[in-house]
C-alpha positions in Angstrom: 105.6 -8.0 -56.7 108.5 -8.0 -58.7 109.0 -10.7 -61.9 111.9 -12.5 -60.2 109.8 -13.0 -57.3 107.0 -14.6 -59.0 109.1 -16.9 -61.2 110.6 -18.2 -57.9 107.2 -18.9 -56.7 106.1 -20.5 -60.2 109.5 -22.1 -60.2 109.3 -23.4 -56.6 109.1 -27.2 -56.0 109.4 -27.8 -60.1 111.9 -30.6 -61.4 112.6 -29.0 -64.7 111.6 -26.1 -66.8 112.6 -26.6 -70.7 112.0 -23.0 -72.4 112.2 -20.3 -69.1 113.2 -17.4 -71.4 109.6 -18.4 -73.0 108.5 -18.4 -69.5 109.9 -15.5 -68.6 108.5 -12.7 -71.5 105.1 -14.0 -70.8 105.0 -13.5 -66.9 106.2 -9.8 -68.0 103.6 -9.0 -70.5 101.4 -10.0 -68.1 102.7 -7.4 -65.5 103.3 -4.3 -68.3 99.8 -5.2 -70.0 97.6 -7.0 -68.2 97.5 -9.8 -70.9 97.3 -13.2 -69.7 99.2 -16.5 -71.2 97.4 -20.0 -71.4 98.5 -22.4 -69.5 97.7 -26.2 -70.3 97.5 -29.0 -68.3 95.8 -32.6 -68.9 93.9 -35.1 -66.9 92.3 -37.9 -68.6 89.3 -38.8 -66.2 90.0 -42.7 -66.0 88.9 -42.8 -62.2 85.8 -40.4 -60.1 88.2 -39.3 -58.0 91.3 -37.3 -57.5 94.3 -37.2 -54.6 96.5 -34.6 -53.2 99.2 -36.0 -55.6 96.5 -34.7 -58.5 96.6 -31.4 -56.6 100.5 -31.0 -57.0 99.4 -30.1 -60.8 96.2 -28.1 -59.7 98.3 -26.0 -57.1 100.8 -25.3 -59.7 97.9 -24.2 -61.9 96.9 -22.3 -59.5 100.0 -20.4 -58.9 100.6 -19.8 -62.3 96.8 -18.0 -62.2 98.2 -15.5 -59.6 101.1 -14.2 -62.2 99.2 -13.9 -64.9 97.7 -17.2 -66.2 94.8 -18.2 -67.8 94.3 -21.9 -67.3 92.9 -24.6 -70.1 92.3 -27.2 -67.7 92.2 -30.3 -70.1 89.8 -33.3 -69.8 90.7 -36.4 -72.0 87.7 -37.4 -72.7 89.0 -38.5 -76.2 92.5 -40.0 -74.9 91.5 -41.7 -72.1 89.6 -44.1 -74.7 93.0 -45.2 -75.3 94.9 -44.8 -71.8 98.0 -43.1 -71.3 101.2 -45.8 -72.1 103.2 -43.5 -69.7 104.9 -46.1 -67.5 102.8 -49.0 -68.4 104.2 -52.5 -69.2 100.8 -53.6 -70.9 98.2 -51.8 -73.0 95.8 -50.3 -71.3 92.2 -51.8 -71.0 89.8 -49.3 -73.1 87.2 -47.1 -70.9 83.7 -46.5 -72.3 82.4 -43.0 -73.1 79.9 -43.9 -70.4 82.8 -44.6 -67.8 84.4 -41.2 -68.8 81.6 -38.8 -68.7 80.8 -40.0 -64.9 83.9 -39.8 -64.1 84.7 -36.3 -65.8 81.4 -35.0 -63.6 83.2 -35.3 -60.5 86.7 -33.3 -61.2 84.9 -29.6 -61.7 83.6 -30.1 -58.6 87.2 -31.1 -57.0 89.3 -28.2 -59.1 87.6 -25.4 -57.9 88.4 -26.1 -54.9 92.2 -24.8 -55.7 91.2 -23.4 -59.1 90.0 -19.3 -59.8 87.0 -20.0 -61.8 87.3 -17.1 -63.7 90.6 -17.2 -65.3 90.0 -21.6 -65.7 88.8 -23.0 -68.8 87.7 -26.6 -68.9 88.1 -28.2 -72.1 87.8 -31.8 -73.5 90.0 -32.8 -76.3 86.9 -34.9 -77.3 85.6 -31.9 -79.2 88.1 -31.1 -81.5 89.7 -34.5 -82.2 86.4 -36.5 -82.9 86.8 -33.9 -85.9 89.9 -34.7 -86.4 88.8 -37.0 -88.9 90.4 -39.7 -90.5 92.1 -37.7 -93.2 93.9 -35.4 -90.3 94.7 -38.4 -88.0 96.6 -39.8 -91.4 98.1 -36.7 -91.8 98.8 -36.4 -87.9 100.9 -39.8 -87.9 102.9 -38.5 -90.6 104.2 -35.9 -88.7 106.5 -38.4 -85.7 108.7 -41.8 -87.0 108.5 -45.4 -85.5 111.8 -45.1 -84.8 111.7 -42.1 -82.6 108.4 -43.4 -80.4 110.5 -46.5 -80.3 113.1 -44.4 -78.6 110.8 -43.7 -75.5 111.7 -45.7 -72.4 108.4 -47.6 -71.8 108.4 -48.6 -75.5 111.8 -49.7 -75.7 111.5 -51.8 -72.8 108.6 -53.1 -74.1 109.8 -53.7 -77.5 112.8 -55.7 -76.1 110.8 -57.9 -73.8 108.9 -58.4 -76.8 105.8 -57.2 -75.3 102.8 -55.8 -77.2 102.2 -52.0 -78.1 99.2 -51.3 -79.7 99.5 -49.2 -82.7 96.8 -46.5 -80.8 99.8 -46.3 -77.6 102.0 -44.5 -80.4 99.3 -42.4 -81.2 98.2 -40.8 -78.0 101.4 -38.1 -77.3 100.6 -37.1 -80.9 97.1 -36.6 -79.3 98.6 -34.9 -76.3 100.4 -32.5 -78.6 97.5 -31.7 -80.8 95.4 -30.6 -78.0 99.0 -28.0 -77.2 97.9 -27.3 -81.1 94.2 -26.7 -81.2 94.5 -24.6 -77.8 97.4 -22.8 -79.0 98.5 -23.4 -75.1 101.9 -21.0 -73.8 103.1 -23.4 -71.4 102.2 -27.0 -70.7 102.2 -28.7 -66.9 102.9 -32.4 -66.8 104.0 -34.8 -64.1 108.3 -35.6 -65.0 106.7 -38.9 -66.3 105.2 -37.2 -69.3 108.1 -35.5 -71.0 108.4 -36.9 -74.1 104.4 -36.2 -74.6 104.7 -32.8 -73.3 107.5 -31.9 -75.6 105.2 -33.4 -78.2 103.1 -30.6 -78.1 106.2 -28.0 -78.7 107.3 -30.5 -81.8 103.8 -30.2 -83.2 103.3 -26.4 -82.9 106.0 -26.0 -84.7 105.6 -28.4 -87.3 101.6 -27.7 -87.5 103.0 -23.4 -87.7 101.2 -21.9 -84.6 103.3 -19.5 -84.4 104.6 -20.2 -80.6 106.5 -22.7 -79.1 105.1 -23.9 -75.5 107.4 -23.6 -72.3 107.1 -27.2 -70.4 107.2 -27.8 -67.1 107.4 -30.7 -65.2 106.2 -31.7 -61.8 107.9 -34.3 -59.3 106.0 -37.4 -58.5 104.2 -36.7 -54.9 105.5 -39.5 -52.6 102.4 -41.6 -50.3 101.4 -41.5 -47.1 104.6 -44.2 -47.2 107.6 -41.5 -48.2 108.3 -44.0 -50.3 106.2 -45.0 -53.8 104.1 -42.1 -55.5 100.9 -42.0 -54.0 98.3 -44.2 -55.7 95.1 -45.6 -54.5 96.2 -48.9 -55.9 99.2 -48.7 -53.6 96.6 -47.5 -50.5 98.7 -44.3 -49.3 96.8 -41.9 -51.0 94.9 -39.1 -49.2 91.5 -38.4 -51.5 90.6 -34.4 -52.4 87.1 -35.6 -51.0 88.6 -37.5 -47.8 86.6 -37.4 -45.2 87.7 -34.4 -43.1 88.4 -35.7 -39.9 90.5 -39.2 -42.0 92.5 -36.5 -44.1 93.2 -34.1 -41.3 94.9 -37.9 -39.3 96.6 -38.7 -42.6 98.6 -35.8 -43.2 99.4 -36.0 -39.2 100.9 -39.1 -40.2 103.3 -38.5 -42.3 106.8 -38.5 -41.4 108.8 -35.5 -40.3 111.1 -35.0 -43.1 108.0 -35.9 -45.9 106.1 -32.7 -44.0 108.1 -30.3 -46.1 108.0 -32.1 -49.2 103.9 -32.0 -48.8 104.8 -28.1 -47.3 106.3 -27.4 -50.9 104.0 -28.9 -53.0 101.0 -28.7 -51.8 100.7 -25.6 -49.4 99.5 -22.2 -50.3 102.5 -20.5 -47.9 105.1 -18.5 -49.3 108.9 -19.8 -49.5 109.5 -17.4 -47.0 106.7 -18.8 -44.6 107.6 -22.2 -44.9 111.1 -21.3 -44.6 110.6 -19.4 -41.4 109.0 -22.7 -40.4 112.1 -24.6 -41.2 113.9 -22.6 -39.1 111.9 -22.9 -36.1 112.3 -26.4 -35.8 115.7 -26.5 -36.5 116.4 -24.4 -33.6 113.6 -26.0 -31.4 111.2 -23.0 -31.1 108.4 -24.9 -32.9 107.6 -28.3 -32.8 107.4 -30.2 -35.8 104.0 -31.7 -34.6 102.4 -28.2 -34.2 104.3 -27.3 -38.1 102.2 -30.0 -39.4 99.0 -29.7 -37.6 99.4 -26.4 -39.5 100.0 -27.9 -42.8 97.0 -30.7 -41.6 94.4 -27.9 -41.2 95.0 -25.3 -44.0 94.6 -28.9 -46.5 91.5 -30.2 -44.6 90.2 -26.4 -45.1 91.1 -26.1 -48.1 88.6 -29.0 -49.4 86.1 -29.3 -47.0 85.9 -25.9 -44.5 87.8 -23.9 -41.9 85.0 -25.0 -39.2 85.3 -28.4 -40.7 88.9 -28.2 -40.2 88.7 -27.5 -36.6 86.5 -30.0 -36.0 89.2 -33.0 -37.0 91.6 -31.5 -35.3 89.7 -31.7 -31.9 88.5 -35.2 -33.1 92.1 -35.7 -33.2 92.3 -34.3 -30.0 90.4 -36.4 -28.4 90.9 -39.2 -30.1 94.7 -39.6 -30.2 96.0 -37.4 -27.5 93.5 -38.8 -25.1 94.4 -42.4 -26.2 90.3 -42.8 -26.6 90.0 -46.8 -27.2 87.5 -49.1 -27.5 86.7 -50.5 -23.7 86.2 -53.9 -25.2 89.6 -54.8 -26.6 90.9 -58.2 -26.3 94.0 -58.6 -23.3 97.4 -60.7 -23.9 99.6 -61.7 -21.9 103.2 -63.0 -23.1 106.2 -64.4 -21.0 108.8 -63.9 -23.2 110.9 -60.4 -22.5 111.9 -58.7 -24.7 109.9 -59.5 -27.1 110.1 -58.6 -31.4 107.4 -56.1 -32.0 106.5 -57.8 -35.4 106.6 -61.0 -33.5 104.5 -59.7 -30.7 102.0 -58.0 -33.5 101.5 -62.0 -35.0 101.1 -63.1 -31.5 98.4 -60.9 -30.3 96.6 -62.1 -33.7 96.6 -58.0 -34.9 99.3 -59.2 -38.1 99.0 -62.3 -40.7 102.7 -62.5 -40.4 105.7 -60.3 -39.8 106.1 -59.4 -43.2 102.7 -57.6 -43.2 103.9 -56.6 -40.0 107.1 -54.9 -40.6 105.3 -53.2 -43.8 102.9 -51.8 -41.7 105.4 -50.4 -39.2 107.2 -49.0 -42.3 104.0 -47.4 -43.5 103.4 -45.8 -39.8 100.3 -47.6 -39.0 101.8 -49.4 -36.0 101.1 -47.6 -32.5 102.0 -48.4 -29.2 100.5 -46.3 -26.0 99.4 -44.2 -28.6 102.8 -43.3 -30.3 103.3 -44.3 -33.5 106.4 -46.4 -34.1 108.0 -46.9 -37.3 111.5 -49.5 -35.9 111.1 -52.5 -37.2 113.6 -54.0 -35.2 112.1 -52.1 -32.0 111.7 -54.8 -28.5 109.3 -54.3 -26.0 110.2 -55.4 -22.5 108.0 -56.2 -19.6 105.2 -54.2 -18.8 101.3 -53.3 -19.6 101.2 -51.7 -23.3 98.0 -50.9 -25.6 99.1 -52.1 -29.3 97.0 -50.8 -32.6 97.1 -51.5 -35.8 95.4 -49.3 -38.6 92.1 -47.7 -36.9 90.0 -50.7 -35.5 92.9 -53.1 -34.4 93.5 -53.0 -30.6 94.9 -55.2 -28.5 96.3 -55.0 -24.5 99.4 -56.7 -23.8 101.1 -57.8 -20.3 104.5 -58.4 -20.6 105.9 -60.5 -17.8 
């Protein structure tokens, strides 16, 4: 493989590179010697779990392993004392080391899912900046002016709102970058939310005389099960690395068409070519988009769980979903007025609070009608026998007269 082709496949699906010249020399070292870069990326452990828009980072990682990397996959253990201020409006409530090492248990188990153990590191930041002491934190601080932190987006907004910032928010991208210091790290992977932390780490090296200057690049935010907000358990459209199988195989089924090859790009293991092929397909109608992402559904349900695992959701889903397989005790309707408001109709059959939950949960796909889903809000059903669910366990049989 030749070095343009694997910088298009490192490259693919990336919202900005700063440094690909950097980039570039090290990916072909790698193929004239054999010597591998290291390639950084940081997650500070502040929940058990992690979701497929985690993996985006991890998958990147991972590619990055294939053309030469060697990874230092970062636990904050130290940092996520203080929380990332990324994007917050508030400081962050303070985890306890206790809270941290349970949750940093669980993510080795997850990354090696995606991750080559032998060329992956993992690392916590813990162990070099508990010894930072408070001489080099002094001497840290020195190194970045209030002015300039103030000159990042979440702390100016805050700062005009005259909301609070902690004096430890300022200090934990100069964290971020020391870690890019101790580990002497080639390039650094980081959500396009962390920018000015990532180039933190090329300000420090240079300022702390490493000797190297690390490439940064940054990842897109990957949408929810919605196609709208980032995924986020808080938001509920996540899909969990340790999802039940036959649950993640449904989710990713889910999805709309058009967000099936944004998940394609990020998150599958096929080539550009492959998923372009499959592109084509569909635009000329020789393969169905349901059958491209059953595909996409059962290489991710294999990928954490098993390829027998895998083939066992999808005939769940099979049987399940194709077959209409409902509950035999479902509660039966019947409403005289023709047509009738779906979101009305989903208050009326008591399976909605009101047709604001209504119409968000048509948006978010979770509406189904005969076993279809149905994602118009303004759709009107006319007269006839329909079976109407909501979510998994919501069912209801309407007669429309």
């Amino acid at each position: 493989m030749n070095i343009e082709v694997a910088l298009r496949e490192i490259e693919r699906g990336i919202s900005e590179v700063i440094d690909r010249g950097n980039l570039e020399k090290l990916v072909k070292k790698f193929y004239d010697t054999g010597e591998r870069f290291l390639v950084k990326a940081g997650f500070d452990p502040t929940a058990p779990d992690l979701h497929l828009g985690h993996t985006v980072l991890i998958n990147k990682l991972a590619t990055f392993q294939k053309f030469g990397a060697k990874v230092q996959f970062l636990i904050g253990n130290f940092t996520a004392m203080i929380g990332d201020p990324t994007g917050k409006s508030a400081t962050r409530k303070q985890l306890s080391r206790e809270d941290i090492r349970e949750n940093a248990k669980t993510y080795e188990r997850q990354i090696f899912k995606i991750l080559d153990r032998d060329n992956t590191e993992i690392v916590f930041n813990g162990d070099w900046l508990d010894e930072l002491g408070s001489a080099g934190m002094v001497s840290l601080a020195t190194t970045y002016n209030v002015a300039r932190m103030l000159e990042r987006d979440d702390f100016e907004k805050r700062y005009k709102a005259n909301t609070p910032i902690a004096v430890s928010e300022f200090i934990y991208p100069l964290l971020q970058g020391y870690d890019s210091v101790h580990l002497k790290s080639d390039v650094e992977l980081g959500g396009t939310d962390q920018k000015f932390n990532l180039l933190m780490g090329r300000h420090l090296q240079r300022t702390y005389g490493v000797g190297k200057e690390q490439s940064v690049v940054m990842m897109p935010i990957l949408e929810g099960l919605d196609g709208v907000q980032k995924m986020s358990k808080s938001l509920n459209n996540y899909i969990a690395v340790e999802e039940n199988p036959n649950d993640m195989f449904g989710k990713i089924l889910s999805i709309s068409d058009d967000l099936m090859w944004r998940y394609y790009e990020l998150l599958s293991s096929k080539s550009l070519d492959e998923i372009e092929k499959l592109q084509s397909g569909v635009t000329e109608g020789s393969l169905h988009p349901k059958k491209v992402k059953e595909e996409l559904a059962h290489e991710i349900t294999a990928r954490f769980h098993s390829e027998e695992l895998a083939v066992e959701a999808k005939n769940h889903f099979d049987l399940v979903h194709k077959k209409k397989d409902i509950p035999d005790d479902i509660a039966e309707f019947s409403i005289s007025e023709s047509p009738i408001w779906i979101a009305k109709l989903l208050v009326d059959i008591k399976l909605e609070s009101s047709t604001s939950q209504a119409r968000r949960d048509l948006k978010a796909g979770a509406v189904k009608v005969d076993g279809e889903k149905v994602s118009d809000e303004q759709l009107k059903l006319n007269s006839g026998e329909y079976i109407i669910q909501v979510g998994k366990r919501k069912f209801g049989k309407v007669i429309i007269s």
